[in-house]
C-alpha positions as CSV (number, residue, x, y, z in Angstrom):
1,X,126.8,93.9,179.1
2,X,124.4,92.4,181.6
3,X,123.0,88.8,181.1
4,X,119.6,88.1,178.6
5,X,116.4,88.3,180.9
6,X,116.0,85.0,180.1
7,X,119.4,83.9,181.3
8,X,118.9,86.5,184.6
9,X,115.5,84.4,185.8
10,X,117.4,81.2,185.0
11,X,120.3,82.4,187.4
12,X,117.5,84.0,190.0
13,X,115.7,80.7,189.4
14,X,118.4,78.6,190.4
15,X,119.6,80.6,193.5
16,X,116.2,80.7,194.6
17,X,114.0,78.3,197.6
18,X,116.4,75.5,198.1
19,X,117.0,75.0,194.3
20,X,112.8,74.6,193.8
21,X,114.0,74.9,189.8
22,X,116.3,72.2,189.9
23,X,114.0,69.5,190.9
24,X,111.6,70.8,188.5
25,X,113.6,70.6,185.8
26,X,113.8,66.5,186.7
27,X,109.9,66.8,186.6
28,X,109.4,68.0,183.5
29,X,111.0,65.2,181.7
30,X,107.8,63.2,181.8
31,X,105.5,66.8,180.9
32,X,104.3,67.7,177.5
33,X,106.1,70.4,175.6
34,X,103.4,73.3,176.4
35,X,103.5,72.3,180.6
36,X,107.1,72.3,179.7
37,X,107.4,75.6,178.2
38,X,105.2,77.2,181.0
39,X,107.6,75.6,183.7
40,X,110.8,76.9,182.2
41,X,109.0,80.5,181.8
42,X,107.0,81.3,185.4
43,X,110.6,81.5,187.1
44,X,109.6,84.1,189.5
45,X,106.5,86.1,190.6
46,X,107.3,89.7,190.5
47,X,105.6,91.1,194.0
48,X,106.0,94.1,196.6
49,X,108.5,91.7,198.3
50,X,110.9,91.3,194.9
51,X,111.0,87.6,193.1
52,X,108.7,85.1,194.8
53,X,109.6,81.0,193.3
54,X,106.4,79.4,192.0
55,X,106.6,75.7,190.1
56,X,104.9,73.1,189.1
57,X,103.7,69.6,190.5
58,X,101.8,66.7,189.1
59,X,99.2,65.3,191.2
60,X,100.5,62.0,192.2
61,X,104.2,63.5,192.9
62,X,105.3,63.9,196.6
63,X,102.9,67.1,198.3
64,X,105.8,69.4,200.1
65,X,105.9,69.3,203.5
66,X,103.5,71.8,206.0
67,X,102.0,72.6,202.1
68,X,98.0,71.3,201.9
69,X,95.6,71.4,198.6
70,X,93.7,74.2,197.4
71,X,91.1,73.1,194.4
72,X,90.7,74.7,191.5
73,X,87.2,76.5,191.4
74,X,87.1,79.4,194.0
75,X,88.7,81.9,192.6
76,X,88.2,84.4,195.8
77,X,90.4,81.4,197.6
78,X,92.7,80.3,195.1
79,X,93.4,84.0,194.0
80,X,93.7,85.4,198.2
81,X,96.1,81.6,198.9
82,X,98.5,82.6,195.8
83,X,98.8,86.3,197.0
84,X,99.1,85.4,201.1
85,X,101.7,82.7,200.3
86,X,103.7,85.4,198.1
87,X,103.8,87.6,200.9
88,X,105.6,85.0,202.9
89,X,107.9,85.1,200.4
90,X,107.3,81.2,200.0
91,X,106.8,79.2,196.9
92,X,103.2,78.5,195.2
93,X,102.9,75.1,193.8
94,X,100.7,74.6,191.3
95,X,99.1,70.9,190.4
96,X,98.5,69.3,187.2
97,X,96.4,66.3,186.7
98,X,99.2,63.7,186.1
99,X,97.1,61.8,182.8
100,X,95.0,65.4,181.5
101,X,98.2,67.6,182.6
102,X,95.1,70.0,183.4
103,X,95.6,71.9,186.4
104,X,93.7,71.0,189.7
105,X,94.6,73.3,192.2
106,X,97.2,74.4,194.4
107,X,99.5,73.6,197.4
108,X,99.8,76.1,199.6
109,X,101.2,76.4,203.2
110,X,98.9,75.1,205.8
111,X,98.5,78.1,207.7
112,X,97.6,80.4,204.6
113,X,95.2,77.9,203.4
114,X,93.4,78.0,207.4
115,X,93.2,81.6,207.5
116,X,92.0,81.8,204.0
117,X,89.0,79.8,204.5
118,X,88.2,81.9,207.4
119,X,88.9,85.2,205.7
120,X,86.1,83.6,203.2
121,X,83.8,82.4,205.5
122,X,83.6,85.7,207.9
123,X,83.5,88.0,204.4
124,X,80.7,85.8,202.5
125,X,77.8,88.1,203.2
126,X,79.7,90.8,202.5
127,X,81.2,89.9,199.3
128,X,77.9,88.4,197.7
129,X,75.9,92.1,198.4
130,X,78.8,93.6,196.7
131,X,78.0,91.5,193.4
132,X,74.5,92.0,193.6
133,X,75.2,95.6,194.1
134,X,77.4,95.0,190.6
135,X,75.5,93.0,189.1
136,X,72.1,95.8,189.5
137,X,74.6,98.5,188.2
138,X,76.0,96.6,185.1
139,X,72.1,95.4,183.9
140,X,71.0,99.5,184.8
141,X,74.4,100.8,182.8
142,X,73.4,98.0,179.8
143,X,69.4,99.5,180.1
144,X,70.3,102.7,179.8
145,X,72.8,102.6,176.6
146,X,70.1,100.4,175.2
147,X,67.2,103.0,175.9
148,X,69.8,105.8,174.6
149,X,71.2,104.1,171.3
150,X,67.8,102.9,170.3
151,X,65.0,104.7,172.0
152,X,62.8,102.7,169.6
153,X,63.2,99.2,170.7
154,X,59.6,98.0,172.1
155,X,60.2,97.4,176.1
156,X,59.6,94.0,175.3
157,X,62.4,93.3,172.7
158,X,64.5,95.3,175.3
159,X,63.8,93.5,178.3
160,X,64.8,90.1,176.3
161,X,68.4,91.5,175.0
162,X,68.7,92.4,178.6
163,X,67.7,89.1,179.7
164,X,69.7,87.2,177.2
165,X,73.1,88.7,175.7
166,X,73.7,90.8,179.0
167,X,73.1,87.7,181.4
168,X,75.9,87.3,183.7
169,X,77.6,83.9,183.2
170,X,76.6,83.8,179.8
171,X,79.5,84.7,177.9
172,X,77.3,85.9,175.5
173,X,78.1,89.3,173.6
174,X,77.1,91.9,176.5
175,X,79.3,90.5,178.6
176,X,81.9,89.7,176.1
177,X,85.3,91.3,177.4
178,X,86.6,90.6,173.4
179,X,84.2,93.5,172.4
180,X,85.7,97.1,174.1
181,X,83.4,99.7,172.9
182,X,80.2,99.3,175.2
183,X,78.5,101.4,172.2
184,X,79.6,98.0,169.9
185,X,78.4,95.4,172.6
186,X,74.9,97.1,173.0
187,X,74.5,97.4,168.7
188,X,76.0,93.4,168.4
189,X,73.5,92.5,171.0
190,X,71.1,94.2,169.4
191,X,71.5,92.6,166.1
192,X,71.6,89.2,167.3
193,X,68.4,89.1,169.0
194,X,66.8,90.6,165.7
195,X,68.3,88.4,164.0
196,X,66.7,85.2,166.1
197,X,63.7,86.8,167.2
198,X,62.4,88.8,164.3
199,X,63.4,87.1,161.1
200,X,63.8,83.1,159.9
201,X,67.3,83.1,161.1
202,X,67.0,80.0,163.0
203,X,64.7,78.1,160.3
204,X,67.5,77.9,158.1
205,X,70.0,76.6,160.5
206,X,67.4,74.5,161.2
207,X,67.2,73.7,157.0
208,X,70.9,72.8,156.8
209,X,72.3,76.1,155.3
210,X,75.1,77.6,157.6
211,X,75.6,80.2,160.0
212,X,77.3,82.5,157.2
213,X,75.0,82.4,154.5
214,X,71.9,82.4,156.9
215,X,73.3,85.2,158.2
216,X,73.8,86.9,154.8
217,X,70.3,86.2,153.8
218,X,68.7,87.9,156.9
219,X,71.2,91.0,156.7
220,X,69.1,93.1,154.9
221,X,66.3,92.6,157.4
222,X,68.4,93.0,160.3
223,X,69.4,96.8,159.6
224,X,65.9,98.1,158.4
225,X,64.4,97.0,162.0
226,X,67.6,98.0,163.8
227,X,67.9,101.2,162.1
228,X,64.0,101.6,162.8
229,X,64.8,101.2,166.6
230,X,67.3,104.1,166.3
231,X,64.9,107.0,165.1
């Protein structure tokens, strides 16, 4: 019988870029249990080129040699450093602050980290007219199944769901990724702006009662207009 898959990135772990694992393994001594856990089970990136070694530094441990910074933040830099280094088949290091044990960054090679930023820099333009393009299609898409699931809605009341629960950033309910039926994301949006626009909803926040039972009281109110919309 062949080896657990646990057992076979262990082995591949070990055999791998000049025993990486094994110095890690010294490292994570001083780690709490959850960096721990996460040390122990990245092992290998699975790519085109087979298993690429990643692992794990903390921020005032040695930087590897020809290996530079990345900072967290960018994710067009971070995302393009971590797949250019695993084509090289080299390791990706990723730092933890050494008192938060929150990650900071990366080190990457040198080299991958220059042409990176250049890659960036010469495809800005570029990349920000693609989001806007995006961004007009997702707030057209949202207008539409608004205008289709409740042809009702005063422009108004539309134009503020629009505004609000489908701004981008927000992490409000229209642009929710927990929510997978856009049909459920439209109605929930929906409701919530009834809900603070058209009835006492926020009074009684505002009065002490909580979210549930304020939310309770205004239910009734919230279909009749809702289902009003929808006619």
């Amino acid at each position: 019988m062949g080896k657990p898959q646990r057992q076979q990135r262990q082995s591949r772990a070990k055999r791998g870029a000049g025993g990486i694992r094994k110095g890690a393994s010294k490292r994570a001594k001083d780690m709490p249990k959850a960096l721990k856990d996460k040390l122990r089970d990245i092992a290998y990136s699975k790519t085109a080129h087979g298993f690429v070694p990643e692992d794990i530094l903390l921020d005032n441990q040695p930087q590897p040699p020809g290996y530079v910074f990345v900072p967290k933040g960018n994710v067009y830099i971070t995302r393009k450093c971590r797949s250019q280094t695993h084509d090289l088949g080299s390791p990706v290091f990723t730092v933890y602050c050494s008192t938060t044990y929150k990650q900071t960054g990366l080190y990457v090679p040198a080299s991958v980290q220059a042409a990176v930023e250049l890659e960036s820099k010469e495809t800005s333009e570029d990349r920000k007219r693609a989001v806007a393009q995006k961004d007009a299609r997702d707030r057209q898409k949202a207008r539409e199944l608004l205008l289709k699931e409740f042809p009702n809605m005063p422009r108004t009341d539309l134009t503020a769901v629009l505004n609000h629960a489908f701004l981008k950033g927000s992490r409000r309910v229209g642009r929710s990724g927990k929510v997978a039926s856009e049909k459920d994301k439209v109605r929930l949006a929906v409701e919530a702006h009834i809900r603070h626009a058209h009835t006492e909803y926020d009074d009684m926040i505002r009065r002490g009662l909580t979210r549930e039972r304020a939310r309770e009281n205004i239910w009734d109110e919230v279909v009749i207009l809702r289902d009003s919309w929808r006619k």
